[in-house]
C-alpha positions as a Python dict, from the first residue, in 0.01 Angstrom:
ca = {
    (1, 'X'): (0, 0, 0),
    (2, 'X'): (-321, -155, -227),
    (3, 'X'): (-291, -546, -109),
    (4, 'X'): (-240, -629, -484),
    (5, 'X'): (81, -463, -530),
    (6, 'X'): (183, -550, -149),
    (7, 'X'): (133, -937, -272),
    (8, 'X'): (322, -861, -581),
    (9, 'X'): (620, -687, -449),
    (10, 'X'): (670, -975, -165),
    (11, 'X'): (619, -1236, -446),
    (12, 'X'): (896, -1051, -700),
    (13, 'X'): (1132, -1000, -351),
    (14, 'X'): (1124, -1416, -215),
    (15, 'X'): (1169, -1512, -579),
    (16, 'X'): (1534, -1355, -602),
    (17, 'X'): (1645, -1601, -374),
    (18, 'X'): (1532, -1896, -606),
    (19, 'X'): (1682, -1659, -901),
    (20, 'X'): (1988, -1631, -728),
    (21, 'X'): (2008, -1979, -627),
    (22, 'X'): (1945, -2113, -958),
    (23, 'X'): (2225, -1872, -1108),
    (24, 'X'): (2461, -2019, -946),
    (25, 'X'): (2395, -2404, -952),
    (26, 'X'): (2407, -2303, -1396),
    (27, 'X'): (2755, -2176, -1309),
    (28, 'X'): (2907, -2458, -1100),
    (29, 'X'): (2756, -2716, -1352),
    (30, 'X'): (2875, -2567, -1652),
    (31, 'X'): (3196, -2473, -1521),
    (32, 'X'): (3218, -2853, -1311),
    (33, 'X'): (3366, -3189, -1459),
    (34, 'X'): (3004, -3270, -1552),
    (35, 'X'): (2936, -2955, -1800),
    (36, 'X'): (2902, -3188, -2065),
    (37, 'X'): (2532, -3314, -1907),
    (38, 'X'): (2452, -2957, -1885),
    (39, 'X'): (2488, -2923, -2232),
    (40, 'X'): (2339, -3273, -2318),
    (41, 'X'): (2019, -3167, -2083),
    (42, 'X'): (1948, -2859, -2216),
    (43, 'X'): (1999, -3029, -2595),
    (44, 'X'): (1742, -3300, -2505),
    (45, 'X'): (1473, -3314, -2760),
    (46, 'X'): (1091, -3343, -2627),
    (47, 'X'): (747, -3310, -2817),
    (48, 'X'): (404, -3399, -2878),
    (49, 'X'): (288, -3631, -3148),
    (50, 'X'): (-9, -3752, -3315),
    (51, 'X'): (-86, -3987, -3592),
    (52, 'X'): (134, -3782, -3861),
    (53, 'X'): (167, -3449, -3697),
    (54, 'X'): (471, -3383, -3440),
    (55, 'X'): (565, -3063, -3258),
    (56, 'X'): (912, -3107, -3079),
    (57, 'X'): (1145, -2842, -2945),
    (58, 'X'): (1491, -2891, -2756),
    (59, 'X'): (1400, -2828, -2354),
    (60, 'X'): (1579, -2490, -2356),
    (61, 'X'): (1339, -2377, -2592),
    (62, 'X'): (1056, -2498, -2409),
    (63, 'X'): (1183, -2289, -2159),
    (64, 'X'): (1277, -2007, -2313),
    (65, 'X'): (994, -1998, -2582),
    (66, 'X'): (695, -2154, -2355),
    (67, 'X'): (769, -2170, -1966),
    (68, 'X'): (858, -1775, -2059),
    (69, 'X'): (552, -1713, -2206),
    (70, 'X'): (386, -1718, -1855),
    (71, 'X'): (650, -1477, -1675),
    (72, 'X'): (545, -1286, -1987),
    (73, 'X'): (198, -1312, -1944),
    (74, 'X'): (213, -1211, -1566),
    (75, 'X'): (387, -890, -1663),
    (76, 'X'): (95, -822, -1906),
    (77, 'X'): (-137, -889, -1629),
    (78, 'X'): (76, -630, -1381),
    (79, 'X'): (79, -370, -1657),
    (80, 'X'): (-290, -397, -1719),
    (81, 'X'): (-349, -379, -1373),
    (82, 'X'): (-150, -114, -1328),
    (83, 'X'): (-264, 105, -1610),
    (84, 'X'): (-645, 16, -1540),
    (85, 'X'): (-634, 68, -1152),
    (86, 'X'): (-329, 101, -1048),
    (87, 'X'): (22, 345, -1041),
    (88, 'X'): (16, 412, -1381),
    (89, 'X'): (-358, 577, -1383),
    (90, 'X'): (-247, 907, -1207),
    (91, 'X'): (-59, 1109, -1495),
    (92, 'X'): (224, 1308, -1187),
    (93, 'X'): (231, 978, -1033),
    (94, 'X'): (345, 828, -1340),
    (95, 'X'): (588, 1109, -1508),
    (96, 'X'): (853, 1081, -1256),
    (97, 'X'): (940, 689, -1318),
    (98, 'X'): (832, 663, -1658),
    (99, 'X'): (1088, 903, -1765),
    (100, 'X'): (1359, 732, -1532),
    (101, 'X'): (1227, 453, -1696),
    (102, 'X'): (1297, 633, -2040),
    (103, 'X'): (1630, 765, -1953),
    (104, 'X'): (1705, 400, -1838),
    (105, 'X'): (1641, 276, -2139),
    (106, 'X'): (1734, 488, -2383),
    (107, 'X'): (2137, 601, -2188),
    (108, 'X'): (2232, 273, -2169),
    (109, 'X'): (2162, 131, -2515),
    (110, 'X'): (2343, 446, -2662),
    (111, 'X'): (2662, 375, -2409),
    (112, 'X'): (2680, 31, -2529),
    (113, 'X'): (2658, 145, -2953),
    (114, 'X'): (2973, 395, -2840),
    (115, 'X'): (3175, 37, -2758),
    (116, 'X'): (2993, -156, -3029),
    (117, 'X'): (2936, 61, -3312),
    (118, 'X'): (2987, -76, -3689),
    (119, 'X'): (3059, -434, -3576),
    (120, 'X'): (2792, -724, -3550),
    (121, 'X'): (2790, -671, -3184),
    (122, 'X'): (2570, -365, -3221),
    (123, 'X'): (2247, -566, -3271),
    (124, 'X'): (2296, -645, -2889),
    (125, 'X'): (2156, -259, -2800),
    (126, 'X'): (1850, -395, -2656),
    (127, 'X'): (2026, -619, -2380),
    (128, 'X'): (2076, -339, -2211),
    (129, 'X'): (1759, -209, -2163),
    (130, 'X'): (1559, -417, -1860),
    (131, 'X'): (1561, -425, -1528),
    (132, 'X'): (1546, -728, -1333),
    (133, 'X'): (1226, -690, -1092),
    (134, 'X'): (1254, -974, -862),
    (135, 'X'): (1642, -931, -775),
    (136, 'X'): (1573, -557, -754),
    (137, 'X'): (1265, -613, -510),
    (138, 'X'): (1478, -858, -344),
    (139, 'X'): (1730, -666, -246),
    (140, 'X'): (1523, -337, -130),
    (141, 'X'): (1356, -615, 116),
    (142, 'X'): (1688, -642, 290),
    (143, 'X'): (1677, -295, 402),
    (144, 'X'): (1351, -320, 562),
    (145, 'X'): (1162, 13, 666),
    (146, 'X'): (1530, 148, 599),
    (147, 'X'): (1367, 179, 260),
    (148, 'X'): (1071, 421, 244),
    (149, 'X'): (787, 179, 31),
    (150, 'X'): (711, 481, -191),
    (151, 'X'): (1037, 369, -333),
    (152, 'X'): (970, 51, -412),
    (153, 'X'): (660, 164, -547),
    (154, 'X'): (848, 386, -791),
    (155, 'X'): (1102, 146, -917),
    (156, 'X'): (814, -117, -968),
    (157, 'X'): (636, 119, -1172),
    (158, 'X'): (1000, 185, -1342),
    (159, 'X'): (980, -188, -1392),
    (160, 'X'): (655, -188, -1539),
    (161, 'X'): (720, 81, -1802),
    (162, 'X'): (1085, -72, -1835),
    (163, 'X'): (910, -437, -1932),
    (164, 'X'): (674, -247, -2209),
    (165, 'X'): (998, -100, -2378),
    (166, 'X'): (1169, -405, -2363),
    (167, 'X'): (858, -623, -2473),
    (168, 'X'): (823, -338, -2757),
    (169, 'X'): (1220, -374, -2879),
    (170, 'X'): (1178, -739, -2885),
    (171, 'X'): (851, -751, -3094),
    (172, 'X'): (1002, -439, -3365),
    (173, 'X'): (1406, -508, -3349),
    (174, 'X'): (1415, -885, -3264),
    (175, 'X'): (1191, -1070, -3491),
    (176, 'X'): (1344, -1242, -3795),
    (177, 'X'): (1098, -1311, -4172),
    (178, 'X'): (733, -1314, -4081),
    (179, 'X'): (505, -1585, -4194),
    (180, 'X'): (180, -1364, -4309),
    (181, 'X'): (-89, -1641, -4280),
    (182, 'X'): (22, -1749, -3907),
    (183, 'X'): (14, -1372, -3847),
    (184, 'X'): (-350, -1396, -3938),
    (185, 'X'): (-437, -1634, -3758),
    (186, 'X'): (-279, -1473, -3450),
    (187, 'X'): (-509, -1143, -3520),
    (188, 'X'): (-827, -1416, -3522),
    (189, 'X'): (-714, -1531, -3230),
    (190, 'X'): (-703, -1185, -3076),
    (191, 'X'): (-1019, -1069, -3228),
    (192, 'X'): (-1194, -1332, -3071),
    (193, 'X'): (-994, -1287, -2726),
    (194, 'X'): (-1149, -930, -2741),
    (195, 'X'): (-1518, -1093, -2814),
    (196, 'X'): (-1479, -1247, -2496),
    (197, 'X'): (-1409, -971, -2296),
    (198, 'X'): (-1730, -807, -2495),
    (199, 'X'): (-1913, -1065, -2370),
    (200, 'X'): (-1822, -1027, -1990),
    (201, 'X'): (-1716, -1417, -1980),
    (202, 'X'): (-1556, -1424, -1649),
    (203, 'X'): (-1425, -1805, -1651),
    (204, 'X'): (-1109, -1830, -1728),
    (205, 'X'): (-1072, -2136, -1928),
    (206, 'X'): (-1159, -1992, -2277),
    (207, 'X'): (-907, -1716, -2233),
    (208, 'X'): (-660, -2015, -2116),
    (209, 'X'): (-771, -2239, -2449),
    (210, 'X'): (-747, -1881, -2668),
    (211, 'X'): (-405, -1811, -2544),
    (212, 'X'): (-235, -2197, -2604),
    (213, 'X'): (-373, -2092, -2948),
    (214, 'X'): (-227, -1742, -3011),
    (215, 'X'): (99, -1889, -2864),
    (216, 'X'): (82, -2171, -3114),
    (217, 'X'): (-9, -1905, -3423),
    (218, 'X'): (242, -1592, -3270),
    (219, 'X'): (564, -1926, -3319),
    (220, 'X'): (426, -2043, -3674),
    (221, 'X'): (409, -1683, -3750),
    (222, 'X'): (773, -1665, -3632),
    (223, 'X'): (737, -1364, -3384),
    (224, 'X'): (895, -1498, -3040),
    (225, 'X'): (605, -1633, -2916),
    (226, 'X'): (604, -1523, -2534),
    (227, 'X'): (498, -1227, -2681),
    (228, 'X'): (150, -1411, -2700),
    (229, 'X'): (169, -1377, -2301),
    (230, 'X'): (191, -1058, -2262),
    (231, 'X'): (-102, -992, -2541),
    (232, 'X'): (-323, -1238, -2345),
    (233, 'X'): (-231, -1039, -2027),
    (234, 'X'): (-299, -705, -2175),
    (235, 'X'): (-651, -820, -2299),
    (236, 'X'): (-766, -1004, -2016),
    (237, 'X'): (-993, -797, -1795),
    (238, 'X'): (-897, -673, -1500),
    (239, 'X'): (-1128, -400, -1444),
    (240, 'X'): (-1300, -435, -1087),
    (241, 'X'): (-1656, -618, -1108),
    (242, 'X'): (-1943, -430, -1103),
    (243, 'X'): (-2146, -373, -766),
    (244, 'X'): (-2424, -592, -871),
    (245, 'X'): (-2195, -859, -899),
    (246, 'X'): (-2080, -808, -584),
    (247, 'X'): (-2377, -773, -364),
    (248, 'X'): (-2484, -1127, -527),
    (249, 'X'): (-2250, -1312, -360),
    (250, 'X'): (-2367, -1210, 10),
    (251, 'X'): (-2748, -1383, -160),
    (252, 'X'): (-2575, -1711, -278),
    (253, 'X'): (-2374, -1748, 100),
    (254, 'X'): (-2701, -1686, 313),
    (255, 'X'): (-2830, -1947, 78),
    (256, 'X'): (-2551, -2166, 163),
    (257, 'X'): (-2559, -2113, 529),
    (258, 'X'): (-2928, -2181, 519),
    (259, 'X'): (-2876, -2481, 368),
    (260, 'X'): (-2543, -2646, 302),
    (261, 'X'): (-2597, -2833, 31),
    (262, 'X'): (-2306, -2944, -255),
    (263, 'X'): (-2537, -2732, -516),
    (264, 'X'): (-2543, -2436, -288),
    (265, 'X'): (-2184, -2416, -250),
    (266, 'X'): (-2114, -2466, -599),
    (267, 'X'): (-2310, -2146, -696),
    (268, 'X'): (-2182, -1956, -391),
    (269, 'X'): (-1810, -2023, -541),
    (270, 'X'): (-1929, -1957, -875),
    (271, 'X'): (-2076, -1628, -800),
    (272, 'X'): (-1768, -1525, -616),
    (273, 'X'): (-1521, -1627, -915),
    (274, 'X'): (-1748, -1390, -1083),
    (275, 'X'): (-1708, -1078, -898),
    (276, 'X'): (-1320, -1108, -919),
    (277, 'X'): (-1217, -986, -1203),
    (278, 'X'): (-1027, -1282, -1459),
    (279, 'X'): (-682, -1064, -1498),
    (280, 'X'): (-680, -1097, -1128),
    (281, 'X'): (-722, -1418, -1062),
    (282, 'X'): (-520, -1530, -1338),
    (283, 'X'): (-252, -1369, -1178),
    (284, 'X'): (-292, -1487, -831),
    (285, 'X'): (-275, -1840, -936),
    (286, 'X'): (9, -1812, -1228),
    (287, 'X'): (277, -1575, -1064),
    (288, 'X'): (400, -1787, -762),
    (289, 'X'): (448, -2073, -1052),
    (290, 'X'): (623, -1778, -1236),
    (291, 'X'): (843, -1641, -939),
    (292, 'X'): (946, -1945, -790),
    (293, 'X'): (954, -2184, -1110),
    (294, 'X'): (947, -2026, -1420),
    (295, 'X'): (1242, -1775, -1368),
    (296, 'X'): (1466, -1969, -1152),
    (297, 'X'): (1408, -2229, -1435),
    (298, 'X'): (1532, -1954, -1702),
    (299, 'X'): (1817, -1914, -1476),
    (300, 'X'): (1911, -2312, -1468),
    (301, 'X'): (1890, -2294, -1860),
    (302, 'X'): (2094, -1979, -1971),
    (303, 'X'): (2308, -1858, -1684),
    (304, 'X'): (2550, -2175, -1767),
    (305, 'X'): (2870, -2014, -1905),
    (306, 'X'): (3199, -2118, -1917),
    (307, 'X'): (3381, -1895, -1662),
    (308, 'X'): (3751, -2012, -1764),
    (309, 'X'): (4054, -1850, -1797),
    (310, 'X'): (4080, -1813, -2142),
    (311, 'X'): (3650, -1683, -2166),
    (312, 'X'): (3780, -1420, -1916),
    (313, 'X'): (4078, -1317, -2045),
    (314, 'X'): (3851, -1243, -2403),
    (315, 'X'): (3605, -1074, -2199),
    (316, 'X'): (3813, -804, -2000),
    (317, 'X'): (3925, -680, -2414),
    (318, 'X'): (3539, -791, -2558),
    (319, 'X'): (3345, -482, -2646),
    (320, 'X'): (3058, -665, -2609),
    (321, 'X'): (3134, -788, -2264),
    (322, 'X'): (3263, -431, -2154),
    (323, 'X'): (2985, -208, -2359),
    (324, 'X'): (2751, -405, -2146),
    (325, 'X'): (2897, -305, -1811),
    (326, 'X'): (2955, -13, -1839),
    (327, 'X'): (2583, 21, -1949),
    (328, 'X'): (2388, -165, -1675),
    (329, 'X'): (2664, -31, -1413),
    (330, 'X'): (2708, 372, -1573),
    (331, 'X'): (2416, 408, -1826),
    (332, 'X'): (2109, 303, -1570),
    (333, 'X'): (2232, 479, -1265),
    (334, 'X'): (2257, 830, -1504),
    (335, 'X'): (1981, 770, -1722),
    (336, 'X'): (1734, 686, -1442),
    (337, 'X'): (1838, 935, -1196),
    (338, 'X'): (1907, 1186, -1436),
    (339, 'X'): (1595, 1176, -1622),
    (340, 'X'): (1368, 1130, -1234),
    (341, 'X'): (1514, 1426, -1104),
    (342, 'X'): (1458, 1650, -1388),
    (343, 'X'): (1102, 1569, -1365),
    (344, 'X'): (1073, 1654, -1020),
    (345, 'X'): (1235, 1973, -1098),
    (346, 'X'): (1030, 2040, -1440),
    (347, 'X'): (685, 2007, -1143),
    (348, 'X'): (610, 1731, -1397),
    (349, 'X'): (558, 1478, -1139),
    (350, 'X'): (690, 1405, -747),
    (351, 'X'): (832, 1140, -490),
    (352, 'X'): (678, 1182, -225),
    (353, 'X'): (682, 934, 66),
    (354, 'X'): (1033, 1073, 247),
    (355, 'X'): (1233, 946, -63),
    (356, 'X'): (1492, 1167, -48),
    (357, 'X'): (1779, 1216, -376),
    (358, 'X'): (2009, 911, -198),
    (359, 'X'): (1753, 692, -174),
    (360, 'X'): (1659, 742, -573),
    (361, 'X'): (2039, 752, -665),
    (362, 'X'): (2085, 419, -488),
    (363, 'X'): (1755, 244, -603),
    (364, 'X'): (1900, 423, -1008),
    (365, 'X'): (2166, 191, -910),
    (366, 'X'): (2033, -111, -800),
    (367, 'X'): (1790, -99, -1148),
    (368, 'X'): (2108, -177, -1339),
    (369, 'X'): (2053, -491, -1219),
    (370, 'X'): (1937, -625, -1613),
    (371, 'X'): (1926, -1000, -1569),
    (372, 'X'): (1672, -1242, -1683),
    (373, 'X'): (1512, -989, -1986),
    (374, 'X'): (1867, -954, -2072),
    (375, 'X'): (1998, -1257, -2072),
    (376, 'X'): (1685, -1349, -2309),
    (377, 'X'): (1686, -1076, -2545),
    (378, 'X'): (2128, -1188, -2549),
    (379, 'X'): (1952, -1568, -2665),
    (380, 'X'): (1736, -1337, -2966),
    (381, 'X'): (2022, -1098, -3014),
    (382, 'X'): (2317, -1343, -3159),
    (383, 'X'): (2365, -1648, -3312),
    (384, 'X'): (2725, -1612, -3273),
    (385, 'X'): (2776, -1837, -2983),
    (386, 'X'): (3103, -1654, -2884),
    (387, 'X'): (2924, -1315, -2885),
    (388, 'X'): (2632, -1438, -2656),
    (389, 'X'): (2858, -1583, -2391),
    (390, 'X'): (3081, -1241, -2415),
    (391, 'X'): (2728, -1060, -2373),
    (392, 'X'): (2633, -1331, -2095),
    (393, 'X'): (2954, -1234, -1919),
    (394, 'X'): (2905, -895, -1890),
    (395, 'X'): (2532, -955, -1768),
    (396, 'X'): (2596, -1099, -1513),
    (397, 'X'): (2900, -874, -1413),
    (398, 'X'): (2779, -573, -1463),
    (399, 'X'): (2472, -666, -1224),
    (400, 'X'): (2664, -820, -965),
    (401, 'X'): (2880, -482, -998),
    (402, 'X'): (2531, -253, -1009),
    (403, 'X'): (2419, -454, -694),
    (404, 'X'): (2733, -388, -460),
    (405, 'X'): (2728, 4, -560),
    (406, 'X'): (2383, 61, -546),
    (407, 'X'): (2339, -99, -250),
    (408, 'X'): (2635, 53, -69),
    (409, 'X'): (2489, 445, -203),
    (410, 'X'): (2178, 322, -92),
    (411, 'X'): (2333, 249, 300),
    (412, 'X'): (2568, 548, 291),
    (413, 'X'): (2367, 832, 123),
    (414, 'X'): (1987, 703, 145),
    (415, 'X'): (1913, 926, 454),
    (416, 'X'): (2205, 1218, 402),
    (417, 'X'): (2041, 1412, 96),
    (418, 'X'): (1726, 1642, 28),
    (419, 'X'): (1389, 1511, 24),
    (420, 'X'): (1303, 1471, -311),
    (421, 'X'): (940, 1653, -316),
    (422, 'X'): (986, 1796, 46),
    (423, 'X'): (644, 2006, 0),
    (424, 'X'): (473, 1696, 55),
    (425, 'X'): (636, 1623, 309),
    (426, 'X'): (619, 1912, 542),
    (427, 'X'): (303, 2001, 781),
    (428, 'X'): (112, 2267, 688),
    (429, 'X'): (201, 2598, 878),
    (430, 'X'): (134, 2714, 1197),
    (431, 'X'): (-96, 2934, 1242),
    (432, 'X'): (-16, 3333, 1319),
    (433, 'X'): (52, 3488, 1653),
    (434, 'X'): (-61, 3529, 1937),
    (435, 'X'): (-161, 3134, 1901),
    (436, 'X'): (173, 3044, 1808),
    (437, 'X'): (298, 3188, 2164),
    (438, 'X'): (64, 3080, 2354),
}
């Protein structure tokens, strides 16, 4: 596997246990003597001030409109990455999980309208729609080389293409009035984010500076401003360096070992920043913070809901809460597998790697897994507070549900079915007799 997408998947995979972790610690607070606190925390007004001018948010929204932002950006990083040198470069590679990706996207959100349909509840369609990467990855790491990596490499491409539908429903579907002249701005902002790249600048702290500003215009404008992340990500390069810039380095470092002088080592580090592209180490430094931090911190502020008797018993009748099930548990698992294996038989694109039809029907599964996108497009889907803990509910039960089956299918059936492109797979033919005897 390329060493970027090997450090990616193993990042996404140790940060499910910090997800996981965090999940719960939301539920035992909010549902503890103490939920009161967690209500008080989250409520807790901080800002920045100066002379006249103040800029305050509550800390959920700092989390959920800022800390977000850089999960967001990361994805925009992976999907430039991807699209520039990466999976999603090779058109076959590509058909076979973007249209699981489609069917994943587009079954689901239809299952959940048949429960919702003509009630307010149906502007929660998009909920449905995401897969959770890190507790997916996470969970495929249990099974060790039980699970072939070109799997994981298709359902992080699924991811991938999953993230830019989602990102795309959030930005057309989930954005209230629009404020024209912040909008402007943001477009300024952009324009000159794209000089930049014109220019080959290769530090990254005027894309940093640039994107603190298109985050600040994308909120006045009132779009949800984490999509300002995943612009920045999308724009900054990741392209490989050039060979000249390359072969420069080696010059600076027999300088340096010639002389070790603090001068000499400065340039020697500058002209390796250089021939690393900024996307890329952008990425390297930020997603760590976002794995291990930024989600689990998501987690701590939404996944608090009031698991009583009376929220449950409201839940098991909620369409909401059971349109979202069934979707994340039924929609994902037919959409996605559905979809794949059509395009395998269509010769539009193939699996190879020894992923066979149990192994895809188990990972369709496991992708129904829809937790931290979903619980934040649930936050931009209702202000009805009862509505987004009914849709909260069924989040988090329909993944828990979509991780026991998918994981059991994946066990039982993973090595019992058909290869799923088994002419890449086989060795060429022998050749004729008499050599074939002999």
């Amino acid at each position: 596997m390329n060493p970027g997408v090997l450090r990616f998947l193993t990042t996404e995979a140790g940060s499910a246990v910090f997800l996981l972790a965090a999940t719960l610690v939301a539920l035992a607070w909010a549902n503890s003597p103490w939920s009161a606190a967690y209500e008080a925390l989250w409520s807790t007004p901080a800002g920045l001030s100066l002379g006249g001018a103040e800029f305050e948010l509550d800390l959920h929204h700092w989390v959920n409109d800022a800390a977000m932002a850089v999960f967001f950006l990361v994805v925009g990083l992976e999907i430039h990455r991807e699209v520039t040198s990466g999976e999603l470069r090779d058109k076959r590679t590509v058909a076979v999980p973007a249209l699981g990706a489609l069917g994943g996207m587009a079954v689901p959100a239809l299952l959940y309208l048949a429960f919702t349909a003509g009630t307010e509840a149906a502007h929660g369609w998009g909920i449905v729609m995401s897969t959770d990467t890190a507790f997916l990855l996470g969970i495929l790491a249990l099974f060790g080389p039980a699970c072939p990596d070109r799997l994981r490499l298709f359902l992080l491409t699924l991811a991938i293409v999953d993230d830019i539908g989602a990102i795309t429903v959030m930005a057309v579907f989930y954005t209230d009035a629009i404020d024209m002249r912040a909008l402007a701005a943001a477009v300024v902002v952009l324009v000159g984010i794209l000089a930049l790249r014109w220019l080959h600048v290769w530090r990254l702290a005027p894309y940093l500076v640039a994107g603190v500003l298109l985050w600040c215009a994308v909120l006045a404008a009132g779009v949800h401003p984490t999509l300002a992340g995943v612009l920045l990500g999308l724009l900054i390069p990741v392209r490989p360096s050039a060979r000249e810039h390359v072969d420069v380095v080696a010059r600076y470092a027999d300088h340096l070992a010639a002389e070790t002088t603090a001068d000499r080592e400065h340039l020697t580090e500058l002209a390796a920043r250089a021939a690393v592209p900024a996307g890329e180490r952008l990425q390297r430094t930020l997603h760590p913070w976002s794995a291990y931090v930024v989600v689990p911190l998501f987690a701590l502020a939404n996944a608090g809901i009031q698991l009583d008797a009376e929220a449950l018993r409201t839940a098991v009748t909620s369409p909401v809460t059971v349109g979202v099930v069934v979707a994340l548990v039924v929609g994902d698992a037919v959409g996605i597998f559905g979809a794949s294996a059509l395009a395998i038989r269509l010769g539009l694109g193939e699996l190879p790697g020894r992923v066979r039809y149990g192994h895809l029907l188990g990972g369709a599964m496991l992708a129904g897994i829809g937790f931290t996108i979903a619980l934040f497009i649930t936050e931009l889907a209702f202000d009805d507070d009862a509505l987004r803990e009914q849709a909260k509910i069924g989040v988090l039960a329909g993944s828990l549900l979509a991780a026991v089956l998918g994981t059991v299918v994946l066990r039982q059936l993973g090595q019992r079915l058909p290869l799923c492109s088994p002419e890449s797979e086989e060795p060429p033919p022998l050749p004729p007799t008499p050599w074939h005897n002999a």
